[in-house]
C-alpha positions as CSV (number, residue, x, y, z in Angstrom):
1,X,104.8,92.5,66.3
2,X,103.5,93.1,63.0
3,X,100.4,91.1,62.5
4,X,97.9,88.9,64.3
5,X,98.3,86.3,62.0
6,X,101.5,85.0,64.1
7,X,99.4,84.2,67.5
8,X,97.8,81.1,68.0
9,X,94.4,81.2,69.9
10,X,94.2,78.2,72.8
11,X,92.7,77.1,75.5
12,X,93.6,78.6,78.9
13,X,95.2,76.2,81.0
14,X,95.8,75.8,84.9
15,X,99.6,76.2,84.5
16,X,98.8,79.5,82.6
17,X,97.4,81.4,85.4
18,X,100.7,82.9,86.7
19,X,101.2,84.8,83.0
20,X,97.5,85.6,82.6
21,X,97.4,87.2,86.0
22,X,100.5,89.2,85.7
23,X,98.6,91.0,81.9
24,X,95.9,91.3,84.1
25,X,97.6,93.1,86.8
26,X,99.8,95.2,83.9
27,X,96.1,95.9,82.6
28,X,94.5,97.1,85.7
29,X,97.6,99.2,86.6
30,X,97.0,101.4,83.3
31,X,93.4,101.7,83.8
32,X,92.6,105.8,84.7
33,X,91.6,105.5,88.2
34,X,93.2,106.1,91.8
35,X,96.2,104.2,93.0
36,X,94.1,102.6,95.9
37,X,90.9,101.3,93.7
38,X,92.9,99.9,91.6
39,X,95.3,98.2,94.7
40,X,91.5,97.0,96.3
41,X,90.0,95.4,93.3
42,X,92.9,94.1,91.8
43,X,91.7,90.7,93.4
44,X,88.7,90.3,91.9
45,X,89.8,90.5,88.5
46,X,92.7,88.0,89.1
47,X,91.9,84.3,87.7
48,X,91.6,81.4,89.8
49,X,91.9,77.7,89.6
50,X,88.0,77.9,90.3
51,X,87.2,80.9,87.8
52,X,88.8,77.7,85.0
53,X,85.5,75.5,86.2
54,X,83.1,77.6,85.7
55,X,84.3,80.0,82.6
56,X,86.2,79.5,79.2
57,X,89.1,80.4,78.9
58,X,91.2,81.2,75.9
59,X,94.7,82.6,75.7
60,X,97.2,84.7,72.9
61,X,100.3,83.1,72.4
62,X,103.0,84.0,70.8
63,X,105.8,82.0,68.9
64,X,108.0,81.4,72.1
65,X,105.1,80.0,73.9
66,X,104.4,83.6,75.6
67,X,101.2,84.3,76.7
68,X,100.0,88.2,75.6
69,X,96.2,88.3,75.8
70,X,93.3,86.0,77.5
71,X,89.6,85.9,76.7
72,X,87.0,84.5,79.5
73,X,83.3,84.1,79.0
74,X,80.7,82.4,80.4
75,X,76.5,82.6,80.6
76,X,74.8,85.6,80.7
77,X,72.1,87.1,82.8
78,X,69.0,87.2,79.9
79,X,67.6,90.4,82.0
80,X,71.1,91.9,80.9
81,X,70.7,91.2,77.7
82,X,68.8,93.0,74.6
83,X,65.3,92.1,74.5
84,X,64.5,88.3,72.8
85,X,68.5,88.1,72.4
86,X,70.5,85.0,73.6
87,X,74.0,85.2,74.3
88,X,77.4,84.9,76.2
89,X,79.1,87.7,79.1
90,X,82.4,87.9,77.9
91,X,83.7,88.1,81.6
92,X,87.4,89.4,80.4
93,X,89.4,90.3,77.9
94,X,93.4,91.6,78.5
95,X,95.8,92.2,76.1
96,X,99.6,93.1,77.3
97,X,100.4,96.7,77.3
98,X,103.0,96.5,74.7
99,X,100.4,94.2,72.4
100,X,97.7,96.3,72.4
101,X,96.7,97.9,69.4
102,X,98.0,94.8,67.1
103,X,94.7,92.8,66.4
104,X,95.4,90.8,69.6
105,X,91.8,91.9,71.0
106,X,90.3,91.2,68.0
107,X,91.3,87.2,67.5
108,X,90.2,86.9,71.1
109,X,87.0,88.4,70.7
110,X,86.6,86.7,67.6
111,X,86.9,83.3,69.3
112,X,84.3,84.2,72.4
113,X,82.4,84.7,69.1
114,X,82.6,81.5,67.3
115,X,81.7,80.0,70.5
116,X,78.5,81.8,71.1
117,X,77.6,80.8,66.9
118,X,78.6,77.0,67.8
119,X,75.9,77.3,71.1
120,X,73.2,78.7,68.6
121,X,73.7,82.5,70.6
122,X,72.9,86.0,69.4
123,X,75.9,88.0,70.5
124,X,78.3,88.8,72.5
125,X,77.4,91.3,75.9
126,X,80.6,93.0,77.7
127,X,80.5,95.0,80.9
128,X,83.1,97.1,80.2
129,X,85.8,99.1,82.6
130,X,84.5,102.5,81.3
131,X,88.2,103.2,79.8
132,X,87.8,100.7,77.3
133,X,84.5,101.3,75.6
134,X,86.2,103.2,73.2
135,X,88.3,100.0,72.5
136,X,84.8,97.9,72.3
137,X,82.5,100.6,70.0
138,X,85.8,100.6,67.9
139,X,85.1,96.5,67.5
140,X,81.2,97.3,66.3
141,X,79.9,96.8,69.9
142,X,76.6,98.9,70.6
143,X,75.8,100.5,73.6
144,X,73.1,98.8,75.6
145,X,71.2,101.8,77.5
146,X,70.6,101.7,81.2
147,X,66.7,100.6,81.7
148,X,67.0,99.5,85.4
149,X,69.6,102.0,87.4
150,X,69.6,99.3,89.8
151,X,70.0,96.3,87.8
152,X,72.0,97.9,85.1
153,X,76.0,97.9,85.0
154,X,76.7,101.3,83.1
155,X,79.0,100.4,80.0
156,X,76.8,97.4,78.8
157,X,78.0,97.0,75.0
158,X,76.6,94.3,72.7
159,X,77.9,93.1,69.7
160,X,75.5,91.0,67.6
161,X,76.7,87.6,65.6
């Protein structure tokens, strides 16, 4: 693939969650951890049928209607958030293994985005798997530092509209 400009950004759909699950699952398996964490919480990263009525959902398609990335945000937690700042959790964000690197990430991000300008929002806060916030700082995220160890997810990351 040479460019992003060839993927169309749309809305996730109920007949899409067999191909979003399966980038999900390719996504998880490359993540750096052991064989068994990875086997135990593959499940709660999956999508379901309910995740779709309570999250957006966008997906990356290519020309022959395949389907290489997906976006998902929803609300956010204001205590997560940086002070006086309103904005969206982007819940997920997968790109296929052999997309990655492509600008894929980027037109997804971009549209959680445009969403949180149409709602009047801040930014955009990810919790991120701690092997991509090289991939998130690289997209002009900024780390959000830990104030509440027990409140706090670790790789909070912000990236400001």
């Amino acid at each position: 693939m040479s460019n992003s400009e060839n993927i169309i950004i749309k809305p996730m759909e109920r007949g899409d969650l067999d191909s979003v699950n399966a980038i999900v699952e390719a996504c998880v398996a490359g993540w750096d951890l052991p064989e068994r964490v990875k086997r135990l919480s593959l499940g709660s990263y999956r999508y379901s049928e309910h995740d779709l009525d309570h999250l957006t959902a966008v997906v990356a398609v290519i020309k022959n209607d395949e389907i290489i990335g997906v976006a998902t945000w929803g609300s956010a937690d204001s205590s997560e958030l940086p002070q006086n700042q309103q904005g969206m959790l982007l819940h997920g964000l997968y790109v296929a293994p052999g997309y990655q690197g492509h600008g894929v990430g980027r037109r997804l991000i971009n549209s959680a985005l445009e969403a949180a300008r149409r709602h009047g929002l801040d930014g955009l806060l990810v919790k991120a798997q701690s092997d991509a916030v090289g991939y998130f700082q690289s997209q002009g995220f900024t780390y959000l530092p830990i104030e509440n160890a027990q409140r706090d997810y670790p790789h909070r990351w912000w990236l400001a509209i």
